[in-house]
OpenMM code with the backbone's topology and positions (N, CA, C; nanometers):
from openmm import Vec3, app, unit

residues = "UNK UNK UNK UNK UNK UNK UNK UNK UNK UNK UNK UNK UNK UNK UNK UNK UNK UNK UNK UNK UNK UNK UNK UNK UNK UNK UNK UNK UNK UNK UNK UNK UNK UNK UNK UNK UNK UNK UNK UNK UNK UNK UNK UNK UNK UNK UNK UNK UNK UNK UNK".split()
positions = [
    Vec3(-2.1994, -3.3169, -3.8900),
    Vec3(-2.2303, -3.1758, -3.8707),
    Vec3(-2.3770, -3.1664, -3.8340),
    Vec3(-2.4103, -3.1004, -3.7455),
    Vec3(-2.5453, -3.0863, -3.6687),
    Vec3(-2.5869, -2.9155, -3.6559),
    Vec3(-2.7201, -2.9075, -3.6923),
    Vec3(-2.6853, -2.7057, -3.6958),
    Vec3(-2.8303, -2.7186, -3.6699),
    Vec3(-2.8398, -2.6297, -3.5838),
    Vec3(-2.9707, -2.6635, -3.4824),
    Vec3(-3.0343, -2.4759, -3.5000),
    Vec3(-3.1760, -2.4384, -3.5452),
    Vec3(-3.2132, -2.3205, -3.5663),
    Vec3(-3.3192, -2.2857, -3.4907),
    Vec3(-3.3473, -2.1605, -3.4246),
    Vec3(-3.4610, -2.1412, -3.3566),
    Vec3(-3.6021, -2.0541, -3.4810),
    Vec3(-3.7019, -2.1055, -3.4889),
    Vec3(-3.7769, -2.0685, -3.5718),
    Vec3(-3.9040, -2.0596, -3.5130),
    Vec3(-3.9792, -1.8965, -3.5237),
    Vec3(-4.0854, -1.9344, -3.4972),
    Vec3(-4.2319, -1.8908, -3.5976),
    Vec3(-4.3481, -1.9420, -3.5619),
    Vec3(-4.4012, -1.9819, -3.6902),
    Vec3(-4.5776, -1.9146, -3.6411),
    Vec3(-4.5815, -1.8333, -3.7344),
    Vec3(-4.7224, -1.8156, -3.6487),
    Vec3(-4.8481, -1.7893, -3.7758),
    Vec3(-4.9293, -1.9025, -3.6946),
    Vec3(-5.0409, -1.8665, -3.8639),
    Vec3(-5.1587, -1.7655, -3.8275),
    Vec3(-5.1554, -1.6911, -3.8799),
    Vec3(-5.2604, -1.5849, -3.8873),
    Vec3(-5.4261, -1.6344, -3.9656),
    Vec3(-5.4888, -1.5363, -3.8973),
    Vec3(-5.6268, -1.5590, -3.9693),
    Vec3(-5.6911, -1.4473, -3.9878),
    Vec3(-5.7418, -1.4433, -4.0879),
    Vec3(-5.7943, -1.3101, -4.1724),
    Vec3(-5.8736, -1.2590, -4.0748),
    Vec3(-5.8943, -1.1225, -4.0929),
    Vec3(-6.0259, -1.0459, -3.9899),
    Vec3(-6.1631, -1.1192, -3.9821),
    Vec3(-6.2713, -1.1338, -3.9196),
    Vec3(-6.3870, -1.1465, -3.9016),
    Vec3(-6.4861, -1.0759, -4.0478),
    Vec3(-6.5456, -1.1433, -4.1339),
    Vec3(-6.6214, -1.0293, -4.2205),
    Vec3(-6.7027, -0.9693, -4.1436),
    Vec3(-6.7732, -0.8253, -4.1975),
    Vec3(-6.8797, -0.7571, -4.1813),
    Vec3(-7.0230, -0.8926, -4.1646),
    Vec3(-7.1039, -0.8420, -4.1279),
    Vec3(-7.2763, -0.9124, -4.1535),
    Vec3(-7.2947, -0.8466, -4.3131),
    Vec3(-7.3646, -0.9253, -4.4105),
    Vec3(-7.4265, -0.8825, -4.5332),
    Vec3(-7.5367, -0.8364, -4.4883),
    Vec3(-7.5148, -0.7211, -4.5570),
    Vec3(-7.6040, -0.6166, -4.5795),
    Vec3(-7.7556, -0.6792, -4.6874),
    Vec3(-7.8958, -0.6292, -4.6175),
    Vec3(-7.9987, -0.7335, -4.6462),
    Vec3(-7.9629, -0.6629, -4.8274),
    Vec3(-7.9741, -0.7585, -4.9594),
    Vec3(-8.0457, -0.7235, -5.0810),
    Vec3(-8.1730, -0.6371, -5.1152),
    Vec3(-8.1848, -0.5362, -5.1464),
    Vec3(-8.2992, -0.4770, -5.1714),
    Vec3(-8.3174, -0.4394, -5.3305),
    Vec3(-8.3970, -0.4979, -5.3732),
    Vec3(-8.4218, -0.4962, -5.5230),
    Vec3(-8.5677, -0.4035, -5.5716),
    Vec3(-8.5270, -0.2782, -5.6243),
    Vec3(-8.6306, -0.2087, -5.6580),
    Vec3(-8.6858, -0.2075, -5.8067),
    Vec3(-8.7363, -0.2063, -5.8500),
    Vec3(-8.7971, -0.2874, -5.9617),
    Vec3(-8.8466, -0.1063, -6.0725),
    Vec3(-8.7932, -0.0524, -6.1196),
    Vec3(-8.8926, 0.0796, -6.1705),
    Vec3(-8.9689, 0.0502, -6.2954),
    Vec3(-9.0999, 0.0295, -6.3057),
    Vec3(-9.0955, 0.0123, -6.4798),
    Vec3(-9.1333, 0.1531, -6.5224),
    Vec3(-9.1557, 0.1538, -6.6423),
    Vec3(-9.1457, 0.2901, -6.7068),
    Vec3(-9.3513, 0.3188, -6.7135),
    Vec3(-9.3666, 0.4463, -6.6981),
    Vec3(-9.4970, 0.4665, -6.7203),
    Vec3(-9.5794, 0.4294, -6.8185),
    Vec3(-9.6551, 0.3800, -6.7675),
    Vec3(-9.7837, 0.2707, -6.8799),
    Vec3(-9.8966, 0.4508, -6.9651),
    Vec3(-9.9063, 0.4216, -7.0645),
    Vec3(-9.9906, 0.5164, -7.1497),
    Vec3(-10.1312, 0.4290, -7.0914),
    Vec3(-10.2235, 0.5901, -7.0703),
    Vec3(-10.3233, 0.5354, -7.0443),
    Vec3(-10.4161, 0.4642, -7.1060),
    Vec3(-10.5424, 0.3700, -7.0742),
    Vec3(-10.6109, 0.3033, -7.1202),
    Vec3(-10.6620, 0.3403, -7.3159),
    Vec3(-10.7266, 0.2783, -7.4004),
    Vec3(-10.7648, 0.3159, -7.5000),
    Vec3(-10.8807, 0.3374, -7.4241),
    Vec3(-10.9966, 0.4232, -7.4961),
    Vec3(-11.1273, 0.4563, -7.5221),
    Vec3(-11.1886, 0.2938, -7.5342),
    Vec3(-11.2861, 0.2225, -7.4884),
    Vec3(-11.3340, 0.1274, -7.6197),
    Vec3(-11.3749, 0.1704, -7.7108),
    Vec3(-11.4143, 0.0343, -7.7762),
    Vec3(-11.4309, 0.0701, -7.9171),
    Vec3(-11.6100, 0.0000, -7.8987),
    Vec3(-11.6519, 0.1100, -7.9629),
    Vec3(-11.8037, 0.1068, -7.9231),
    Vec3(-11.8647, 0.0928, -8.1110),
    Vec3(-11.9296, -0.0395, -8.1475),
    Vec3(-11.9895, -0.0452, -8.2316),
    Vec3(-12.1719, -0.0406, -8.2597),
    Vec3(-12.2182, 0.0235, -8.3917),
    Vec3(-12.3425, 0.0436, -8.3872),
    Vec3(-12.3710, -0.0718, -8.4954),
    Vec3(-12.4727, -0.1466, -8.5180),
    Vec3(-12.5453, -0.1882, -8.5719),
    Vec3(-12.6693, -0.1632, -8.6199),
    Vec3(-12.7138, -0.1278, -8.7055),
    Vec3(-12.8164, -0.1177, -8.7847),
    Vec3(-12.8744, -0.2022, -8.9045),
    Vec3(-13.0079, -0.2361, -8.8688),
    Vec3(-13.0649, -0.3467, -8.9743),
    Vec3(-13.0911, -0.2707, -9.1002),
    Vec3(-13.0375, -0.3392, -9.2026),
    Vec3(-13.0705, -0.2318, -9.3280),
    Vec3(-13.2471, -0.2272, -9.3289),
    Vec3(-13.2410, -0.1826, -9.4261),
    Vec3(-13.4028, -0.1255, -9.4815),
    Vec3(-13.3974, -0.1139, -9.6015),
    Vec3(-13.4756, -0.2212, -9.6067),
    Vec3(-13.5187, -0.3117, -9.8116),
    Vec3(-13.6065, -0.1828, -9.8322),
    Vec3(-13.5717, -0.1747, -9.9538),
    Vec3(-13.7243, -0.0660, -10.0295),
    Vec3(-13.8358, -0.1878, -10.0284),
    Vec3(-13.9126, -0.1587, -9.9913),
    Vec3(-14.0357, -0.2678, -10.0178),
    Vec3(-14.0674, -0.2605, -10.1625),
    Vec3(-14.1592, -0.3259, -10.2465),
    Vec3(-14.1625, -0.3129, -10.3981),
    Vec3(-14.2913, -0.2866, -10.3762),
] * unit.nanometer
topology = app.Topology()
chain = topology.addChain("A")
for resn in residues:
    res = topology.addResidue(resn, chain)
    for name in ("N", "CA", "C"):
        topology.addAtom(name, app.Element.getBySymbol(name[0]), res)
């Protein structure tokens, strides 16, 4: 017995992708409190009672 079939066969290929889109990374930080004042020190030489 011989059984002979016509078949046909077709391979497909997925679409083409898009181009990637460039990465853009924005960074926000949160607002910085402004500077301190310095800190400003005085010195003074004591003062002995003389005797």
């Amino acid at each position: 017995v011989r059984s002979e079939k016509q078949v046909t066969l077709k391979c497909l290929q997925p679409p083409a992708l898009p181009e990637p889109e460039p990465n853009i990374i924005i960074e926000k930080r949160p607002e910085q409190p402004p500077p301190q004042p310095p800190v400003i020190i005085h010195q003074r030489e004591q003062i002995c009672p003389t005797p």
